[in-house]
C-alpha positions as YAML, in Angstrom:
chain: A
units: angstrom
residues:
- id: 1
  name: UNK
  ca: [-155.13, -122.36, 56.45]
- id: 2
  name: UNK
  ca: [-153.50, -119.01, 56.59]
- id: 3
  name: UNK
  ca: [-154.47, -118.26, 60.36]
- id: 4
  name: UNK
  ca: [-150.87, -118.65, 61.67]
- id: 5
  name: UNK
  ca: [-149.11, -116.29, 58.46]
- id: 6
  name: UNK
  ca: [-151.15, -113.44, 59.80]
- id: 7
  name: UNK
  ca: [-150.65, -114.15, 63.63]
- id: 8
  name: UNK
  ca: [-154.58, -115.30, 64.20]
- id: 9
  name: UNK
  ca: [-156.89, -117.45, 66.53]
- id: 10
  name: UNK
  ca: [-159.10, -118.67, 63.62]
- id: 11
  name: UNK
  ca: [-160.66, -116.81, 60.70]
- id: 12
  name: UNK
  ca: [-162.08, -113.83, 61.06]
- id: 13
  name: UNK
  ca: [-164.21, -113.82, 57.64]
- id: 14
  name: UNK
  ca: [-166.37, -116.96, 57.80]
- id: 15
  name: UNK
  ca: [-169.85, -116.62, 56.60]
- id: 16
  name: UNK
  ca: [-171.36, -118.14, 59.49]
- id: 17
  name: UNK
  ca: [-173.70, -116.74, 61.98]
- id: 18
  name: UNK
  ca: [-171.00, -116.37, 64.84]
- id: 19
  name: UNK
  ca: [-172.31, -114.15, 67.54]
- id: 20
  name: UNK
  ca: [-169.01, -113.13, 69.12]
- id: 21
  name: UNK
  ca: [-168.22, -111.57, 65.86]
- id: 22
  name: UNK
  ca: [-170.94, -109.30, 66.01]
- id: 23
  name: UNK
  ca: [-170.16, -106.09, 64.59]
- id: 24
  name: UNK
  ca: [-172.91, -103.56, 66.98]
- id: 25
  name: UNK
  ca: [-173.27, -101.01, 63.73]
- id: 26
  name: UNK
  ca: [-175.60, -98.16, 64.87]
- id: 27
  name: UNK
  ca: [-178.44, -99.50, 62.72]
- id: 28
  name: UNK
  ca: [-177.51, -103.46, 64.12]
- id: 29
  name: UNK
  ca: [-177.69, -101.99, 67.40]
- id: 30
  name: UNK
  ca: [-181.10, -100.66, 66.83]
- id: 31
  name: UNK
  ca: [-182.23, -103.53, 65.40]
- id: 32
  name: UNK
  ca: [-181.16, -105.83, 68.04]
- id: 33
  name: UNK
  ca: [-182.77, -103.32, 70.28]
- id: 34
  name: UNK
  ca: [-186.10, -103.56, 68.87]
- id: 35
  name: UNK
  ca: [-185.87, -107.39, 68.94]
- id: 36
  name: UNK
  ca: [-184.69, -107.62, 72.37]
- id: 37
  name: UNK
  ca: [-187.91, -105.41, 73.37]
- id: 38
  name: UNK
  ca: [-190.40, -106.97, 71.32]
- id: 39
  name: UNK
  ca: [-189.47, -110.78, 72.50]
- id: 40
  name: UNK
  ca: [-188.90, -109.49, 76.52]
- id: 41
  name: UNK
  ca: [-192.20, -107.47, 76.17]
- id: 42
  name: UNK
  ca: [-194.41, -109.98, 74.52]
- id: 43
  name: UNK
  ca: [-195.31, -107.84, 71.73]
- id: 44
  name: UNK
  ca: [-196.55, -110.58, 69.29]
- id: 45
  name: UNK
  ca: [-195.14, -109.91, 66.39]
- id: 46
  name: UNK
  ca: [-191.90, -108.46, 64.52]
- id: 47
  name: UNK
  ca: [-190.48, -107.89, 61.30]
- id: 48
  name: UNK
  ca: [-186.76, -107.24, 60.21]
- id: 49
  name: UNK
  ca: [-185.78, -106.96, 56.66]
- id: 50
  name: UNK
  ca: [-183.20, -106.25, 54.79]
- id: 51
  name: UNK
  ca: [-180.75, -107.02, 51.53]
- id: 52
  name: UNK
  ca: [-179.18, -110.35, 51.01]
- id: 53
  name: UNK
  ca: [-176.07, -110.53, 53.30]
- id: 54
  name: UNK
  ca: [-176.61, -107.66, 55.60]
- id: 55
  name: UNK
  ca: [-176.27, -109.50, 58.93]
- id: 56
  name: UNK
  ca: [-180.18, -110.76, 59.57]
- id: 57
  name: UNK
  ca: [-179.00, -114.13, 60.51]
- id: 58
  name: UNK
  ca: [-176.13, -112.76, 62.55]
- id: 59
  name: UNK
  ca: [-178.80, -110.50, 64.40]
- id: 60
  name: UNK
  ca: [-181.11, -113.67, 65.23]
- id: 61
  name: UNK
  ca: [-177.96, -115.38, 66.76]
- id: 62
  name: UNK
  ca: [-176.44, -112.35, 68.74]
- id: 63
  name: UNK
  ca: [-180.53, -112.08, 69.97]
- id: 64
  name: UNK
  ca: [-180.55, -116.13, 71.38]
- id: 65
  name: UNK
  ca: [-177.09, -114.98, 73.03]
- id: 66
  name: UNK
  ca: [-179.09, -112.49, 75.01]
- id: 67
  name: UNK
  ca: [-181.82, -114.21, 76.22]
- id: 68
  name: UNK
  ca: [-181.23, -116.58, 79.20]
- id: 69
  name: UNK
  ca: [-181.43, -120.54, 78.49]
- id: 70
  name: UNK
  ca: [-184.22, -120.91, 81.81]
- id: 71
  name: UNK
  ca: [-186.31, -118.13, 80.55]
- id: 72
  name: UNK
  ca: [-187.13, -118.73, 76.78]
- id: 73
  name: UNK
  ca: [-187.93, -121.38, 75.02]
- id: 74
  name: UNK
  ca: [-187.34, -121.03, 71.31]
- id: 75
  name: UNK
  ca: [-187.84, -122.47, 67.95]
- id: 76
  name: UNK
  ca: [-185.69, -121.47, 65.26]
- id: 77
  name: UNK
  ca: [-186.75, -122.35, 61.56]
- id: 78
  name: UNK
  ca: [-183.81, -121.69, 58.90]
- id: 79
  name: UNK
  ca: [-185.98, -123.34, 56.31]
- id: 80
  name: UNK
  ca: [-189.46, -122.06, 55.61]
- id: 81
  name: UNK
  ca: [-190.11, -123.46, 52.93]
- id: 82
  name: UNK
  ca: [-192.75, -125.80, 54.22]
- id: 83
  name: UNK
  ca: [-196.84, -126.57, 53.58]
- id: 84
  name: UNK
  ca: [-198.92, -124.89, 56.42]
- id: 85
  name: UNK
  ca: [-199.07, -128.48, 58.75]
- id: 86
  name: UNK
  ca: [-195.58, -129.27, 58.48]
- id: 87
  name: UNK
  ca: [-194.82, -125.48, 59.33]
- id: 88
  name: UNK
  ca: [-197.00, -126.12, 62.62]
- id: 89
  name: UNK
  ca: [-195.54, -129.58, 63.06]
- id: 90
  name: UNK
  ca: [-191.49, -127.95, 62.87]
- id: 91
  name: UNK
  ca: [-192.14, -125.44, 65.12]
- id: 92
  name: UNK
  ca: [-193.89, -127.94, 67.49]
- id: 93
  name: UNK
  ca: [-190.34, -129.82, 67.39]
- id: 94
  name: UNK
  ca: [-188.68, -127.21, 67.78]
- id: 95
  name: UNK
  ca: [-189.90, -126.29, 70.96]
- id: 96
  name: UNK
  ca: [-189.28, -129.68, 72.70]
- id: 97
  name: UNK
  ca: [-192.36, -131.55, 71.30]
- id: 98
  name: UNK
  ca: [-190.17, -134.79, 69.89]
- id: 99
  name: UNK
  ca: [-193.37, -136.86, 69.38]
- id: 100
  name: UNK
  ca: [-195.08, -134.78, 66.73]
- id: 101
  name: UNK
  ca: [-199.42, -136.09, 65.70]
- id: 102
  name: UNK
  ca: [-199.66, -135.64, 61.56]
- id: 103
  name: UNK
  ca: [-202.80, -134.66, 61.55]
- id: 104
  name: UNK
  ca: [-203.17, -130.68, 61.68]
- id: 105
  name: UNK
  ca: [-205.85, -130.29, 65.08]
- id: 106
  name: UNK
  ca: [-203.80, -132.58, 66.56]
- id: 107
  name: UNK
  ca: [-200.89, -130.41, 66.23]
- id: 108
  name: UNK
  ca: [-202.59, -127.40, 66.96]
- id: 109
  name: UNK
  ca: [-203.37, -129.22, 70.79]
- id: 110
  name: UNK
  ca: [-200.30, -130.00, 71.34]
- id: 111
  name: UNK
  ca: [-198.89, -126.42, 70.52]
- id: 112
  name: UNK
  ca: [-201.52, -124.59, 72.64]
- id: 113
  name: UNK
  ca: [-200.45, -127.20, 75.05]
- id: 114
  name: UNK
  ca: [-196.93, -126.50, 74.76]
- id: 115
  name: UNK
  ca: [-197.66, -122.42, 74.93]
- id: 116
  name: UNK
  ca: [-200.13, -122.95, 78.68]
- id: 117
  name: UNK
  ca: [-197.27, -124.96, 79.81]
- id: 118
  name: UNK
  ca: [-194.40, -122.59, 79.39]
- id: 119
  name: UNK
  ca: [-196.46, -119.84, 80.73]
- id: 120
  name: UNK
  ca: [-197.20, -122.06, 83.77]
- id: 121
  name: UNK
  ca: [-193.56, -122.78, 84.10]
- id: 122
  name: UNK
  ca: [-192.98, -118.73, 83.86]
- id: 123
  name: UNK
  ca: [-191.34, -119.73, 80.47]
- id: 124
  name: UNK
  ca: [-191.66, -117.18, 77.30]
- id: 125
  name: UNK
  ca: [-191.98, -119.17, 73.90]
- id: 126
  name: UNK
  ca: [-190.54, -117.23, 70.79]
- id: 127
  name: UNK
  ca: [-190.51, -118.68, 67.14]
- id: 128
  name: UNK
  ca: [-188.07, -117.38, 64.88]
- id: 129
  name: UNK
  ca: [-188.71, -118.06, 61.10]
- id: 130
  name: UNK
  ca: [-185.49, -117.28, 59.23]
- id: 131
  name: UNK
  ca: [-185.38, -116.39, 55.20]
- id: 132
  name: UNK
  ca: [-189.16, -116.02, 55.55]
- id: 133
  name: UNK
  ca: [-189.19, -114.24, 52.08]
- id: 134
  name: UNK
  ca: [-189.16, -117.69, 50.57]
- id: 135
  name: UNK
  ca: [-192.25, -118.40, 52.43]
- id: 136
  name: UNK
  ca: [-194.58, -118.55, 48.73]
- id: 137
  name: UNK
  ca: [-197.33, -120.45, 50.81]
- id: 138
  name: UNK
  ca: [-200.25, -117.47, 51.61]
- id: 139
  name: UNK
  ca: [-201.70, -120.41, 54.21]
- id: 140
  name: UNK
  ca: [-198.21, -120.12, 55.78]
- id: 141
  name: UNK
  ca: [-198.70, -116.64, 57.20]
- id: 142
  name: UNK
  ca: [-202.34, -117.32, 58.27]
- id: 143
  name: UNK
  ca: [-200.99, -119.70, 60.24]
- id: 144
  name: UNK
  ca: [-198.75, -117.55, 61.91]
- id: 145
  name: UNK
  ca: [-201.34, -115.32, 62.31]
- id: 146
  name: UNK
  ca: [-203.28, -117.73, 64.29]
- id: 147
  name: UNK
  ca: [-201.21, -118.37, 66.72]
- id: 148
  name: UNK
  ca: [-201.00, -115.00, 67.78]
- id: 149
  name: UNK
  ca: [-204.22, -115.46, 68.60]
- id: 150
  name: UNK
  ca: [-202.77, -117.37, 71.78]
- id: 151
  name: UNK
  ca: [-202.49, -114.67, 73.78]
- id: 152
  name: UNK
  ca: [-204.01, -113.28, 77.65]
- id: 153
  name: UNK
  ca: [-205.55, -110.18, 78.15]
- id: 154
  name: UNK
  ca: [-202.30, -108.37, 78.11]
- id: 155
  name: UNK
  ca: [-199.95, -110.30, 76.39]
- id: 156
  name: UNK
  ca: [-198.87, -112.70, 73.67]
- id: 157
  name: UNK
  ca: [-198.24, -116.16, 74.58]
- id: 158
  name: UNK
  ca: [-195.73, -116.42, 71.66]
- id: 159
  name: UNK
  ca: [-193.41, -113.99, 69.86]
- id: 160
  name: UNK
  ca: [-192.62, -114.41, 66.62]
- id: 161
  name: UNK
  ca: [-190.21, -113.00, 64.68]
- id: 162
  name: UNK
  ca: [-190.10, -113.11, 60.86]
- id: 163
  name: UNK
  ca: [-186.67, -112.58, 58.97]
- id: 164
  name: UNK
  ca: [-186.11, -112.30, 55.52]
- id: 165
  name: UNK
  ca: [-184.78, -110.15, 52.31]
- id: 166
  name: UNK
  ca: [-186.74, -106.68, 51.36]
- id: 167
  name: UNK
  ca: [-189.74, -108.59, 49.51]
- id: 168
  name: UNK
  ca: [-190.99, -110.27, 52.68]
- id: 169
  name: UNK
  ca: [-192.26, -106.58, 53.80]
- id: 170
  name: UNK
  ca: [-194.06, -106.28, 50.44]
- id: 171
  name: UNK
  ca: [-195.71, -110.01, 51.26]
- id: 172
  name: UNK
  ca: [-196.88, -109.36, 55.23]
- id: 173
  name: UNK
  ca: [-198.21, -105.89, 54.19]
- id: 174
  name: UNK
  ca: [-200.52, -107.35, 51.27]
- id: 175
  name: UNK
  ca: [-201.90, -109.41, 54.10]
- id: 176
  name: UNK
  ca: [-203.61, -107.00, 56.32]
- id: 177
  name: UNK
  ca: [-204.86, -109.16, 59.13]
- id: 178
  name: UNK
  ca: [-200.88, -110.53, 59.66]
- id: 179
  name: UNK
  ca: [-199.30, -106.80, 59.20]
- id: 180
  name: UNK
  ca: [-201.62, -105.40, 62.05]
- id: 181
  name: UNK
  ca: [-200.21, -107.49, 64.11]
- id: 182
  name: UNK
  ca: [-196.71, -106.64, 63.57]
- id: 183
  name: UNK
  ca: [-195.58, -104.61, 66.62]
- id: 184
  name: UNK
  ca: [-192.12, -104.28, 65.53]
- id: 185
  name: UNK
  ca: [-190.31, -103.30, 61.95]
- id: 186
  name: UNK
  ca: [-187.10, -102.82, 61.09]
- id: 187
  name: UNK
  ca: [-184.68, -102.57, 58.13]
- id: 188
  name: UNK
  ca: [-181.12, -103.33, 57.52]
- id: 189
  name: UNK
  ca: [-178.92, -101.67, 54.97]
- id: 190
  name: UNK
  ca: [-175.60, -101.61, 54.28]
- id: 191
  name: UNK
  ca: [-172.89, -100.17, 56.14]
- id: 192
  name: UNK
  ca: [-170.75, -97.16, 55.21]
- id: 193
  name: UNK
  ca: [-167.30, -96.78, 54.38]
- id: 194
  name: UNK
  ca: [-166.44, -95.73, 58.16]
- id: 195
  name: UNK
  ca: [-168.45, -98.85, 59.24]
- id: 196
  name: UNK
  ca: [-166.95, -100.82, 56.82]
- id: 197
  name: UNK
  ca: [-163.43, -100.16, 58.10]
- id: 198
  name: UNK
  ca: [-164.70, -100.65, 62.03]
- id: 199
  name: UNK
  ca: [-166.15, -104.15, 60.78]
- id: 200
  name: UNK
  ca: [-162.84, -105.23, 59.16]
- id: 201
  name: UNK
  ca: [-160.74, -104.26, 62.17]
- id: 202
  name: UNK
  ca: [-163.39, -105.57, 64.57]
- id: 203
  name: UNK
  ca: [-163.36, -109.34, 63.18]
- id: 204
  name: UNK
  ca: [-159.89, -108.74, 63.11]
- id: 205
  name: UNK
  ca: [-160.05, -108.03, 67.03]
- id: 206
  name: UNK
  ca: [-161.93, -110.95, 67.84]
- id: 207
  name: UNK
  ca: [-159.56, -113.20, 65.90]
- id: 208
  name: UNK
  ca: [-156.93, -112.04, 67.98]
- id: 209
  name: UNK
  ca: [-155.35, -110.17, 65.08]
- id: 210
  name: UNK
  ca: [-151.57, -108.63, 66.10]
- id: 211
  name: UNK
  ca: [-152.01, -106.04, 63.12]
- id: 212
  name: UNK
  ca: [-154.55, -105.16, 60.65]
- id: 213
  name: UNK
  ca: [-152.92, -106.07, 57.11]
- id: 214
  name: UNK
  ca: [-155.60, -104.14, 55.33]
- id: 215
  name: UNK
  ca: [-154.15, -100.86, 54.39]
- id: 216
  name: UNK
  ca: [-157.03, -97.37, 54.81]
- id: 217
  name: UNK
  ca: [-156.37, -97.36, 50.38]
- id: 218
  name: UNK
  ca: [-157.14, -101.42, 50.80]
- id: 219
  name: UNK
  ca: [-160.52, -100.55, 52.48]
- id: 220
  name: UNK
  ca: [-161.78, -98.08, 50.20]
- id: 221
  name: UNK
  ca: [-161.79, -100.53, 47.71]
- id: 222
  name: UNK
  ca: [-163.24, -102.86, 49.57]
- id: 223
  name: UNK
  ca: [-166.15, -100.69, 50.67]
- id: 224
  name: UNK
  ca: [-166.50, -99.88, 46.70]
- id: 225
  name: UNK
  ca: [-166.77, -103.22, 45.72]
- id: 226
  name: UNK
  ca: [-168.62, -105.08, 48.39]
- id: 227
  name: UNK
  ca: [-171.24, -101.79, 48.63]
- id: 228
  name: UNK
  ca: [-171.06, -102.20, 52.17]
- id: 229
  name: UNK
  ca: [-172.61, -106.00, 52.50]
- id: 230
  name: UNK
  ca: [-171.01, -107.71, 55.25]
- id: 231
  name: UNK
  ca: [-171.06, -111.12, 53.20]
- id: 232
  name: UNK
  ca: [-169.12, -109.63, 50.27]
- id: 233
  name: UNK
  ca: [-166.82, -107.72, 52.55]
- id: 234
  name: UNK
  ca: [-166.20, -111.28, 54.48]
- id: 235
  name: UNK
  ca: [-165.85, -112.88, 50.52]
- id: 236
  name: UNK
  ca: [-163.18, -110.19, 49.61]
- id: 237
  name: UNK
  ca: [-161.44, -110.17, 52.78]
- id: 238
  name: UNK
  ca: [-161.31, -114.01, 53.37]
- id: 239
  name: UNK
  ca: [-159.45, -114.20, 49.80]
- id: 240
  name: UNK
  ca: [-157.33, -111.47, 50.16]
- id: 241
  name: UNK
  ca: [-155.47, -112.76, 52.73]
- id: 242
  name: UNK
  ca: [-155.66, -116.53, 51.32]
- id: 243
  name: UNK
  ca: [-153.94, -115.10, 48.01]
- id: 244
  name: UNK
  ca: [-151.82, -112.45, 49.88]
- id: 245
  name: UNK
  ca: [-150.67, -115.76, 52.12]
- id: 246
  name: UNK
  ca: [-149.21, -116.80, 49.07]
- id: 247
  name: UNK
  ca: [-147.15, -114.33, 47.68]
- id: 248
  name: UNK
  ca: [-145.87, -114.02, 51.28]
- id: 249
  name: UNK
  ca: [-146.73, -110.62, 51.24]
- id: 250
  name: UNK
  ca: [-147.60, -108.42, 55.06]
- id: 251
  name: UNK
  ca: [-149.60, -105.71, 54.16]
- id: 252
  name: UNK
  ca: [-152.73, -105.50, 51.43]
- id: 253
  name: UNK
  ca: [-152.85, -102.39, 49.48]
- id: 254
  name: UNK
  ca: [-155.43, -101.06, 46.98]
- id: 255
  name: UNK
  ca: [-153.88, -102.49, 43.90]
- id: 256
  name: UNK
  ca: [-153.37, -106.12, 45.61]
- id: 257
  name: UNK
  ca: [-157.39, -105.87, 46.17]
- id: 258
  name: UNK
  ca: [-158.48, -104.36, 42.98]
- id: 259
  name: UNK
  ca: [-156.44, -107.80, 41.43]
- id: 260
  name: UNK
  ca: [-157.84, -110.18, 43.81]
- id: 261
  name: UNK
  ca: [-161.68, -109.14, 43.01]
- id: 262
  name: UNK
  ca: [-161.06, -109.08, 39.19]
- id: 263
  name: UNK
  ca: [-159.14, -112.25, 39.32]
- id: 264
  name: UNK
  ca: [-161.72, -114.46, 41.52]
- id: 265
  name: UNK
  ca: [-164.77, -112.38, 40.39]
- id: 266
  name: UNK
  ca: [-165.77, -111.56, 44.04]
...
């Protein structure tokens, strides 16, 4: 809507899980990192964590990005929220199994079948379980547990990777068994005000901004306000611009942003 008033390719604040506007913080970078070793190594299991809106989902995408198609095979659940079979059975469908039995052994053959397969095809298979912290089924993580059990003498036939808000920690470590197995932890926090202002002019970048219209004074607020959560900067800087569209104005100073967040609550 306001993309050609401030000279860009599309919007550069959606809250969507866009990989190319992947903002490589030092701690995103780590995290990445860590991810990237753990599902190339066959470590089993990982763990990232973090506060609502700090990029976890953006992370998981930028990961895929970085894996080659003919390499992995990977099942991606954004919804955890399941009983124990139909957890099994998702993950099963996930990873190419479009036929999927009801009845939990039969599942569990045709997953081990799926796993021996991959590895025979020189295939890794990774499961990604996205907003596991809503994950209030204690049968749920055994399960997971499990299938680590598929594994050879050196390595894990599967990697999964559990993502979720700052309580999902407190949940895998009050399961022992699970949090032994977890060869890889990591957690997110907000950025800083120096971050803050790279992130702004980086989506900017990718959008194909001309200028930045966000004045150094604009930012400051913004960092204040938002307490360096990429979702609430993308909120506050996604409005801005809608509202400074408006009143036709080119640049965004403090006061313009201190208005806009008290007006629309942000």
């Amino acid at each position: 809507m306001y993309e050609q008033y401030w000279g860009l390719k599309e919007k550069p604040f959606e809250n969507t899980p866009d990989p190319k506007f992947f903002y490589s913080s030092p701690q995103h970078e780590e995290a990445l990192t860590r991810m990237l070793y753990t599902v190339k190594e066959q470590k089993g299991a990982g763990l990232l964590t973090g506060v609502y809106g700090c990029g976890k989902t953006l992370l998981a995408r930028a990961l895929l990005k970085e894996l080659q198609k003919d390499v992995y095979k990977i099942a991606i659940i954004n919804n955890p929220k399941l009983d124990e079979i139909e957890m099994l059975r998702m993950i099963s469908y996930n990873l190419g199994l479009h036929e999927v039995p009801t009845r939990k052994a039969d599942v569990l053959i045709k997953l081990e079948n799926i796993l021996k397969e991959n590895l025979m095809d020189g295939k890794k298979t990774v499961v990604i379980i996205d907003e596991a912290h809503s994950i209030d089924n204690a049968n749920i993580f055994e399960e997971i547990r499990l299938l680590l059990n598929y594994q050879l003498e050196d390595k894990f036939l599967v990697t999964i990777l559990l993502l979720g808000q700052p309580e999902l920690k407190e949940k895998v470590e009050s399961i022992k068994q699970l949090n032994q197995r977890i060869a890889m932890r990591y957690y997110l926090t907000s950025l800083n005000q120096k971050e803050t202002e790279e992130y702004i002019k980086h989506r900017l970048y990718v959008a194909e901004a001309k200028q930045n219209p966000f004045l150094p004074e604009a930012i400051e607020v913004i960092y204040q306000h938002s307490g360096g959560i990429p979702r609430r900067i993308n909120h506050i800087c996604d409005t801005a611009l809608l509202v400074a569209m408006g009143m036709g104005l080119k640049f965004i100073n403090k006061d313009f942003i201190k208005e806009v967040i008290e007006s629309f609550s942000l």
